[in-house]
LOLOTI-999109 format. One record per atom (N, C-alpha, C, O): residue in one letter; atom name; x, y, z. Coordinates in Angstrom, 1 decimal. Example, Ala and Ser with C-alpha at 12.3 -4.5 7.8 and 13.67 -1.06 7.14 Angstrom:
BEGIN
{aa->A	at->N	xx->13.2	yy->-5.7	zz->7.8}
{aa->A	at->CA	xx->12.3	yy->-4.5	zz->7.8}
{aa->A	at->C	xx->13.2	yy->-3.3	zz->7.8}
{aa->A	at->O	xx->14.2	yy->-3.3	zz->8.5}
{aa->S	at->N	xx->12.8	yy->-2.2	zz->7.1}
{aa->S	at->CA	xx->13.7	yy->-1.1	zz->7.1}
{aa->S	at->C	xx->12.9	yy->0.0	zz->7.9}
{aa->S	at->O	xx->13.4	yy->1.1	zz->8.0}
//
This chain:
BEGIN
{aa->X	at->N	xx->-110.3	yy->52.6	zz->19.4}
{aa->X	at->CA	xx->-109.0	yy->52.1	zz->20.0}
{aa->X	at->C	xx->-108.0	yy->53.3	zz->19.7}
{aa->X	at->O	xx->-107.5	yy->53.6	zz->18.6}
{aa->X	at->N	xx->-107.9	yy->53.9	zz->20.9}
{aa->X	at->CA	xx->-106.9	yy->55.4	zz->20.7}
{aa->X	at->C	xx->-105.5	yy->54.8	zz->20.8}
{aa->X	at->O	xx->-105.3	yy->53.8	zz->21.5}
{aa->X	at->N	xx->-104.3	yy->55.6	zz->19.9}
{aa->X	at->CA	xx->-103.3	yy->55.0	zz->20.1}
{aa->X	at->C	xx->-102.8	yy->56.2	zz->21.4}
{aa->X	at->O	xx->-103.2	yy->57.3	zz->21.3}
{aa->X	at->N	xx->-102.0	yy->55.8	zz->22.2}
{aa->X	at->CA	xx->-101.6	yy->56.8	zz->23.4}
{aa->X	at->C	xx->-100.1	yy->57.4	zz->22.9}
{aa->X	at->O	xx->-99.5	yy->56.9	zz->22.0}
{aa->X	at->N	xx->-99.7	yy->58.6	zz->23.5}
{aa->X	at->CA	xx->-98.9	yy->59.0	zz->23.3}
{aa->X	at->C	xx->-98.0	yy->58.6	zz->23.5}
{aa->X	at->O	xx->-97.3	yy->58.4	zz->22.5}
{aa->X	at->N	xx->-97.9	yy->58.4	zz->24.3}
{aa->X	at->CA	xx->-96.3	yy->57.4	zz->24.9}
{aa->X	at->C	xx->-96.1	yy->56.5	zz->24.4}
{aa->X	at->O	xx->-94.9	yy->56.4	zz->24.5}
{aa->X	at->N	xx->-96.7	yy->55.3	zz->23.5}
{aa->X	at->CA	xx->-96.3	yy->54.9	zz->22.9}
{aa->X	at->C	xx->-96.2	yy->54.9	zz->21.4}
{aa->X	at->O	xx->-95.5	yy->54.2	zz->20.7}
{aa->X	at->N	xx->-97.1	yy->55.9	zz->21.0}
{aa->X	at->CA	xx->-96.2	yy->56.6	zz->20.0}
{aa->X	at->C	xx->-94.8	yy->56.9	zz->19.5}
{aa->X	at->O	xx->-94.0	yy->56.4	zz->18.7}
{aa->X	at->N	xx->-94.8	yy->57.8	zz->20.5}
{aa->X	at->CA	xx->-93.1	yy->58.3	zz->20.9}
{aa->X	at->C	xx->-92.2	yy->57.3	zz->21.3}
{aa->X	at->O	xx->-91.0	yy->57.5	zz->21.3}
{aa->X	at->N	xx->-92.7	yy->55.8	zz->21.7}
{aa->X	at->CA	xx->-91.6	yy->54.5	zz->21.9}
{aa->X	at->C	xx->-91.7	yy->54.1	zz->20.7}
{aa->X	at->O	xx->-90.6	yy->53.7	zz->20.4}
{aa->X	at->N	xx->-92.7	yy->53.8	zz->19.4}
{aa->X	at->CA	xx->-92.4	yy->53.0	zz->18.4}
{aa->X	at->C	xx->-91.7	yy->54.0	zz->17.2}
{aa->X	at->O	xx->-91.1	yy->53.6	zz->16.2}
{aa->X	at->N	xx->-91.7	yy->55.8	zz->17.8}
{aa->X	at->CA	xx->-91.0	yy->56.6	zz->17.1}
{aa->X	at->C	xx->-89.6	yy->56.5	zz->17.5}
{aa->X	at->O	xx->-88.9	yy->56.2	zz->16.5}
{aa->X	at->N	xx->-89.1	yy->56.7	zz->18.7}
{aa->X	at->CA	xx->-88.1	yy->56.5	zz->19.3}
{aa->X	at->C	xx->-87.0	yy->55.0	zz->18.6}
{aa->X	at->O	xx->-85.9	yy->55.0	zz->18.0}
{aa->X	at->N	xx->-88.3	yy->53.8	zz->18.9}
{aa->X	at->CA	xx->-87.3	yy->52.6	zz->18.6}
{aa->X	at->C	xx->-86.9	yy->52.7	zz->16.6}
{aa->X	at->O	xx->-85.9	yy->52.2	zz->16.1}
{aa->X	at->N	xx->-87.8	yy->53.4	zz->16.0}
{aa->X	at->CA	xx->-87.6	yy->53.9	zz->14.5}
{aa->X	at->C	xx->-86.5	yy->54.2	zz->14.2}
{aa->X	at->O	xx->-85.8	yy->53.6	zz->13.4}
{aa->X	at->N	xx->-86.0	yy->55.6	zz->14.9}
{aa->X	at->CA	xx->-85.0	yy->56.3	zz->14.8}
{aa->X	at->C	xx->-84.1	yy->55.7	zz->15.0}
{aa->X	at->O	xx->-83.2	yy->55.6	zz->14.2}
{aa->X	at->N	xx->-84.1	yy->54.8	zz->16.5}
{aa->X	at->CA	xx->-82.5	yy->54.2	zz->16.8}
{aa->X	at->C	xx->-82.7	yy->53.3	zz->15.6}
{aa->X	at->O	xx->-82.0	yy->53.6	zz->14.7}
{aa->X	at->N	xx->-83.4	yy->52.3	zz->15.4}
{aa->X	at->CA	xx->-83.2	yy->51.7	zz->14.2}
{aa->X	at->C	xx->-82.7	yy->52.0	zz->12.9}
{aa->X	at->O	xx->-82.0	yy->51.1	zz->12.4}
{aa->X	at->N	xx->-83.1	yy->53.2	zz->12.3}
{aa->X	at->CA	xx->-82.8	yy->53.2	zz->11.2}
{aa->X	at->C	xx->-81.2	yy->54.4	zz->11.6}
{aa->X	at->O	xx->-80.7	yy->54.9	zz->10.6}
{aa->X	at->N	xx->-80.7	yy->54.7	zz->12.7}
{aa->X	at->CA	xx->-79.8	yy->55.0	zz->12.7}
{aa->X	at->C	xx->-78.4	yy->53.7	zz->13.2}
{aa->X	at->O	xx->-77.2	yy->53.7	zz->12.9}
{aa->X	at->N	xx->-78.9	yy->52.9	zz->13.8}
{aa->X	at->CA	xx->-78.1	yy->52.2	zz->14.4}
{aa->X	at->C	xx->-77.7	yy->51.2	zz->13.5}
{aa->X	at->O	xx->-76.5	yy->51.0	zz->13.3}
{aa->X	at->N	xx->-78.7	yy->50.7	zz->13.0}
{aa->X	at->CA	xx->-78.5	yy->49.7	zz->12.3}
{aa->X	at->C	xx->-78.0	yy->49.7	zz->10.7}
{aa->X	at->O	xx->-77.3	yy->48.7	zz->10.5}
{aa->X	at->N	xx->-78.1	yy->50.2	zz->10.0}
{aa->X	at->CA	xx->-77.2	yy->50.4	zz->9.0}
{aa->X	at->C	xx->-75.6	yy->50.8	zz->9.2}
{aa->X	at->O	xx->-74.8	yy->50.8	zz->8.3}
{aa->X	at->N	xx->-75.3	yy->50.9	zz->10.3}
{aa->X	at->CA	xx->-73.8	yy->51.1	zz->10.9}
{aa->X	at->C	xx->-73.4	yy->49.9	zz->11.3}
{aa->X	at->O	xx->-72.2	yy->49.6	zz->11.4}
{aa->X	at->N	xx->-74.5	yy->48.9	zz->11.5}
{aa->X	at->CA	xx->-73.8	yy->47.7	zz->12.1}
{aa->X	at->C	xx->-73.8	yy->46.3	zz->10.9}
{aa->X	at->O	xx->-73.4	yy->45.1	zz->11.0}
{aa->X	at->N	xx->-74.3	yy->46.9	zz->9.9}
{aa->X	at->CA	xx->-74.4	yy->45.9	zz->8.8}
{aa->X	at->C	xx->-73.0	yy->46.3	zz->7.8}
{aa->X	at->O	xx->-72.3	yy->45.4	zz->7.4}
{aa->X	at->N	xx->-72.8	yy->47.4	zz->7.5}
{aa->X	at->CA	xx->-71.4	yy->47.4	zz->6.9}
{aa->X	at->C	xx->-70.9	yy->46.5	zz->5.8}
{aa->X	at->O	xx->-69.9	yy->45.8	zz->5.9}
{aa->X	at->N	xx->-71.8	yy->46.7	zz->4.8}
{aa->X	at->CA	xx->-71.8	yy->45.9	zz->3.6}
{aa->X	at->C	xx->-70.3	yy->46.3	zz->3.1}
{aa->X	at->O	xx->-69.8	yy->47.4	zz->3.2}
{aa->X	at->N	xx->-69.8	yy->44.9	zz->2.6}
{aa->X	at->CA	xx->-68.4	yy->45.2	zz->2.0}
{aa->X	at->C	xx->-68.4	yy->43.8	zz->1.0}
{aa->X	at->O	xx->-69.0	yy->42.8	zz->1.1}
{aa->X	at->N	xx->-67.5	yy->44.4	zz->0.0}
{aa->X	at->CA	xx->-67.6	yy->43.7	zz->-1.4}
{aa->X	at->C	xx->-66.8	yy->42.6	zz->-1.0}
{aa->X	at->O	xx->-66.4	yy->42.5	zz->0.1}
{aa->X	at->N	xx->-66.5	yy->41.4	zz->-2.3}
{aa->X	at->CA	xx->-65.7	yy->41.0	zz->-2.6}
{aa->X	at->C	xx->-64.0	yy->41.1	zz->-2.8}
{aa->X	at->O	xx->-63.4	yy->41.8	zz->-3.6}
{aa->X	at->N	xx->-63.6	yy->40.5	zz->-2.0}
{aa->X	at->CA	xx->-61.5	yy->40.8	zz->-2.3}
{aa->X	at->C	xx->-61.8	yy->39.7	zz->-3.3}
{aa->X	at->O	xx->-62.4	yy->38.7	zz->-3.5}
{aa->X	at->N	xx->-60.8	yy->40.9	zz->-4.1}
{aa->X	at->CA	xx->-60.5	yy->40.5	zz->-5.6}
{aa->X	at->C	xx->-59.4	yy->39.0	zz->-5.9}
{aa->X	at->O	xx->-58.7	yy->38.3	zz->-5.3}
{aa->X	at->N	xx->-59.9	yy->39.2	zz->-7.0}
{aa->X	at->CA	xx->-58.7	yy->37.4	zz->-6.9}
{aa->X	at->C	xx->-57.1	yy->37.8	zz->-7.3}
{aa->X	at->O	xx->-56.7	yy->38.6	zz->-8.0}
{aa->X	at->N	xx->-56.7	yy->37.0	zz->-6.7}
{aa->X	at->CA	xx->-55.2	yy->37.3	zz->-6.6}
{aa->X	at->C	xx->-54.8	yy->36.9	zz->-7.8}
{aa->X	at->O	xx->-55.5	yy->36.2	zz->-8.6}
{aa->X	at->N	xx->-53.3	yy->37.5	zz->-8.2}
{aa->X	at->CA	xx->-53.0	yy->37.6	zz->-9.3}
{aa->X	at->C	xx->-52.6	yy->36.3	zz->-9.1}
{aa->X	at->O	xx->-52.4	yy->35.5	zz->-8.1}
{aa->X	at->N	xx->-52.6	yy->36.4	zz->-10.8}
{aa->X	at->CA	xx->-52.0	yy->34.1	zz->-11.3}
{aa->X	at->C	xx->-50.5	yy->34.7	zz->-10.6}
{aa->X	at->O	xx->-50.0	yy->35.9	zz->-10.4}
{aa->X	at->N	xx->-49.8	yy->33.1	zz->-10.4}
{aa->X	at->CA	xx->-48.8	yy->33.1	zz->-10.4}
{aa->X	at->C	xx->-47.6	yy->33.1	zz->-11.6}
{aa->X	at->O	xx->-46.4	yy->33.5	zz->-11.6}
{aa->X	at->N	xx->-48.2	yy->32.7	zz->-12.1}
{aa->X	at->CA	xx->-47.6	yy->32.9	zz->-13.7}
{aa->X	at->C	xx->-48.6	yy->32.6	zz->-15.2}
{aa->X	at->O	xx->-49.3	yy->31.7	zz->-15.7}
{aa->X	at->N	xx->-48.4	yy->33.5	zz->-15.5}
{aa->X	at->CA	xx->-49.5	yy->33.9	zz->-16.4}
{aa->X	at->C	xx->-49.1	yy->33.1	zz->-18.0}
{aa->X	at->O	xx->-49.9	yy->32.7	zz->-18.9}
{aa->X	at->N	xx->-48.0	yy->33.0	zz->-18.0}
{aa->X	at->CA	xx->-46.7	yy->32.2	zz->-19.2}
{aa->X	at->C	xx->-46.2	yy->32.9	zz->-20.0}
{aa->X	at->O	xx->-45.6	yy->32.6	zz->-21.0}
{aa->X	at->N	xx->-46.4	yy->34.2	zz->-19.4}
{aa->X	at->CA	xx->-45.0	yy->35.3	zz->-20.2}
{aa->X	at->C	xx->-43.7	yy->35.2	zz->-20.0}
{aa->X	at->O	xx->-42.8	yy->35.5	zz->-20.8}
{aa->X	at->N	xx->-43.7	yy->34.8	zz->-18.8}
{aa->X	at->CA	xx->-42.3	yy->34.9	zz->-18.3}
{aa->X	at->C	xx->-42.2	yy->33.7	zz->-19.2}
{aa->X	at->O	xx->-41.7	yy->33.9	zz->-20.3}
{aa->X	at->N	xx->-42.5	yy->32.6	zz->-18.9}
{aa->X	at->CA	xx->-42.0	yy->31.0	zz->-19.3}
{aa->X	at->C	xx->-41.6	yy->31.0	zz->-20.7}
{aa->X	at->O	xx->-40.7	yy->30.3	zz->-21.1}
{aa->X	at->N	xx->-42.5	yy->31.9	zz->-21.8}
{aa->X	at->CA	xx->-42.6	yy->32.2	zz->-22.9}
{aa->X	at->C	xx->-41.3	yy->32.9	zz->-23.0}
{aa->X	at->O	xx->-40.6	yy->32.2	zz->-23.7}
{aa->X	at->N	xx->-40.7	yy->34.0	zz->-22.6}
{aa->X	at->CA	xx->-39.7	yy->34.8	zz->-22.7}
{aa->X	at->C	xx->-38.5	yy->34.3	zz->-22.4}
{aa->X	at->O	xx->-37.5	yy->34.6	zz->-23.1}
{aa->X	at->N	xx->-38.5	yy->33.1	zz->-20.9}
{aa->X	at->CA	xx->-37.3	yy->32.4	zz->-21.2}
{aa->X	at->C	xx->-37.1	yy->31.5	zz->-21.8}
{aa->X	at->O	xx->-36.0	yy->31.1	zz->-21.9}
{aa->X	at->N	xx->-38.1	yy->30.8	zz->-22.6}
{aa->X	at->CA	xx->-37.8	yy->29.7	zz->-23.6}
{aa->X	at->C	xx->-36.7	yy->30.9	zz->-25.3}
{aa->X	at->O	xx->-35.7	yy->30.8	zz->-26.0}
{aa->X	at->N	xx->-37.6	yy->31.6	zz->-25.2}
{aa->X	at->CA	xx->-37.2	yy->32.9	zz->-26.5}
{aa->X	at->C	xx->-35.8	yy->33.2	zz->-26.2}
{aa->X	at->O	xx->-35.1	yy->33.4	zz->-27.1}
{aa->X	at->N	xx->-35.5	yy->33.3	zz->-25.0}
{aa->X	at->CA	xx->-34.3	yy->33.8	zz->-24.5}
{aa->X	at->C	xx->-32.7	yy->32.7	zz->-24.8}
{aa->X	at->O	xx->-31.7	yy->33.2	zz->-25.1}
{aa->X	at->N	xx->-33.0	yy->31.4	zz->-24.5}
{aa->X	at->CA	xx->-32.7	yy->30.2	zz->-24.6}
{aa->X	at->C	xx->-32.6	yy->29.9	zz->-26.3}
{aa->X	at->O	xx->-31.4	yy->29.9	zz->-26.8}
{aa->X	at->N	xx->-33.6	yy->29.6	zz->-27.1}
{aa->X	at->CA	xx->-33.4	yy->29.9	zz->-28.2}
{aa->X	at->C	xx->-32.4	yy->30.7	zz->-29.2}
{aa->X	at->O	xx->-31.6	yy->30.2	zz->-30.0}
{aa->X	at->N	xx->-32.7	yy->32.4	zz->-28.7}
{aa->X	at->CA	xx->-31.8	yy->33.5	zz->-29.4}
{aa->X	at->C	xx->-30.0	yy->32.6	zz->-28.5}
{aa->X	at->O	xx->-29.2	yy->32.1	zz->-29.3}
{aa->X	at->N	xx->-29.9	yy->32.6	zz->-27.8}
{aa->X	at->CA	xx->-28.7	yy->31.7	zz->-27.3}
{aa->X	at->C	xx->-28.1	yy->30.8	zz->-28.0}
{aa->X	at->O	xx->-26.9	yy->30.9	zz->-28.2}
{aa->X	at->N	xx->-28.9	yy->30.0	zz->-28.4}
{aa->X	at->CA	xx->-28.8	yy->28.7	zz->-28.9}
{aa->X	at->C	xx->-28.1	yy->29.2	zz->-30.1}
{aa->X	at->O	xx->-26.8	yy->29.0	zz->-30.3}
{aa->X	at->N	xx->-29.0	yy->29.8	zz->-30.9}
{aa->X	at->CA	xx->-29.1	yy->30.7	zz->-32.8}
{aa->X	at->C	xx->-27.8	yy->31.3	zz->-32.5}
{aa->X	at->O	xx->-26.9	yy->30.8	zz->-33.2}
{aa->X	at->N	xx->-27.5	yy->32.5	zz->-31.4}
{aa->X	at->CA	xx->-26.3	yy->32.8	zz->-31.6}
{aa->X	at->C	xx->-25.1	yy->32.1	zz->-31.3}
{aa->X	at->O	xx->-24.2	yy->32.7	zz->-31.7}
{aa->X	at->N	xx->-24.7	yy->30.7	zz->-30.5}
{aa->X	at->CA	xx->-23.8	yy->30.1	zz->-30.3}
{aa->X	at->C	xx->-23.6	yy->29.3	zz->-31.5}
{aa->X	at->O	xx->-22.5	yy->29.1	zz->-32.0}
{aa->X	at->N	xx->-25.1	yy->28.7	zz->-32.2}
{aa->X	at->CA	xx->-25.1	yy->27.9	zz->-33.9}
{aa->X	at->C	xx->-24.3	yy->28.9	zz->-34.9}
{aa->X	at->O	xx->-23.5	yy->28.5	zz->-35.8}
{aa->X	at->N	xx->-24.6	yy->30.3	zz->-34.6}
{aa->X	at->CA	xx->-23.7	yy->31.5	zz->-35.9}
{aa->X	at->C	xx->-22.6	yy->31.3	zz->-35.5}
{aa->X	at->O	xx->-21.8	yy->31.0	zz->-36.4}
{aa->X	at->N	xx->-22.1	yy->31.3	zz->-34.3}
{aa->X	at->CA	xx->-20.5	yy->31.4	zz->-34.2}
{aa->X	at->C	xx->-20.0	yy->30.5	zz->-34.5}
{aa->X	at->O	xx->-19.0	yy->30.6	zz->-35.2}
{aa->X	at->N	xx->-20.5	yy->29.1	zz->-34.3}
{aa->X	at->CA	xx->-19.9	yy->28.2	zz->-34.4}
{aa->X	at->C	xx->-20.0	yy->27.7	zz->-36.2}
{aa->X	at->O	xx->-19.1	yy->27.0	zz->-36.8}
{aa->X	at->N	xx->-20.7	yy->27.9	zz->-36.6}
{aa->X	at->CA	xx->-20.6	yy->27.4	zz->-38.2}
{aa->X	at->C	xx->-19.8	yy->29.1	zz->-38.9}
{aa->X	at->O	xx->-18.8	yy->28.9	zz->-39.6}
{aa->X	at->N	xx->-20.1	yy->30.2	zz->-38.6}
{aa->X	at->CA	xx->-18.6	yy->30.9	zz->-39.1}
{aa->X	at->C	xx->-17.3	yy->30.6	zz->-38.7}
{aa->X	at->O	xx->-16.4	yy->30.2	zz->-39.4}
{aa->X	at->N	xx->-17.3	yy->30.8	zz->-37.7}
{aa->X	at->CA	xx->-15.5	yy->29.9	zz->-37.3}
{aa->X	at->C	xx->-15.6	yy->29.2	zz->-38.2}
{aa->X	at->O	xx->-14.8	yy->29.4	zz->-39.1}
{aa->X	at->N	xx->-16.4	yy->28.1	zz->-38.4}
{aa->X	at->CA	xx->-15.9	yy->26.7	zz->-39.1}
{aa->X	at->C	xx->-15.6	yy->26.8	zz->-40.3}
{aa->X	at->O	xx->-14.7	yy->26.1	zz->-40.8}
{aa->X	at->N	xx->-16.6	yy->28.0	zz->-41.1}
{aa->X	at->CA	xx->-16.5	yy->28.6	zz->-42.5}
{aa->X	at->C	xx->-15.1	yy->29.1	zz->-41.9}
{aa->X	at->O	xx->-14.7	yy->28.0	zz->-41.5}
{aa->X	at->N	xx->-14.5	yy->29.8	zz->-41.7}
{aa->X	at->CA	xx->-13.3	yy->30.6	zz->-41.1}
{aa->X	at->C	xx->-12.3	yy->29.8	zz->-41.2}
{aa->X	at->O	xx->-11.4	yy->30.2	zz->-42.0}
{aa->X	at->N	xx->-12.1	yy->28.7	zz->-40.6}
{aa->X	at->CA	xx->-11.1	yy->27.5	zz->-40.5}
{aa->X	at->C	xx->-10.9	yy->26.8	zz->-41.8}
{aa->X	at->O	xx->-9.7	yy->26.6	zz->-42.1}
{aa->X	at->N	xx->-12.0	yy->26.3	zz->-42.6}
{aa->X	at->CA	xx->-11.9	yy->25.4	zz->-43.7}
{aa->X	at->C	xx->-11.9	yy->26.4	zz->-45.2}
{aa->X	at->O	xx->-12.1	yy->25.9	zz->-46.3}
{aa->X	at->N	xx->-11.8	yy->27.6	zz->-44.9}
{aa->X	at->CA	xx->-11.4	yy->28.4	zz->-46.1}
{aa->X	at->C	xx->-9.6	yy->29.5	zz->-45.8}
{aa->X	at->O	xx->-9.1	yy->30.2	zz->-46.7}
//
């Protein structure tokens, strides 16, 4: 069973386009990354701290004045 030329050169032929064609049309691509949190609790963390130091300093002023007043 002789293989012929001609079709040789077609299962060489359809090779080439294959291994040229087709890896162009598969175009492997990764994963999109996950989106950032929307809040992570720094922020929430920093305005509670923030609120606080507020607090602490409106409590100083107000018990010096008072020391202030009653001496």
């Amino acid at each position: 069973m002789a293989v012929s030329k001609v079709s040789f050169v077609a299962v060489f032929a359809a090779l080439v386009f294959a291994m040229i064609a087709l890896p162009a049309a598969v175009q492997a691509q990764s994963d999109a990354p996950a989106p950032a949190p929307a809040s992570d609790g720094t922020s929430i963390d920093q305005g509670i701290a923030y609120v606080l130091m507020l607090l602490a300093l409106v409590l100083t002023y107000i018990i010096h004045a008072a020391d202030f007043c009653f001496n």
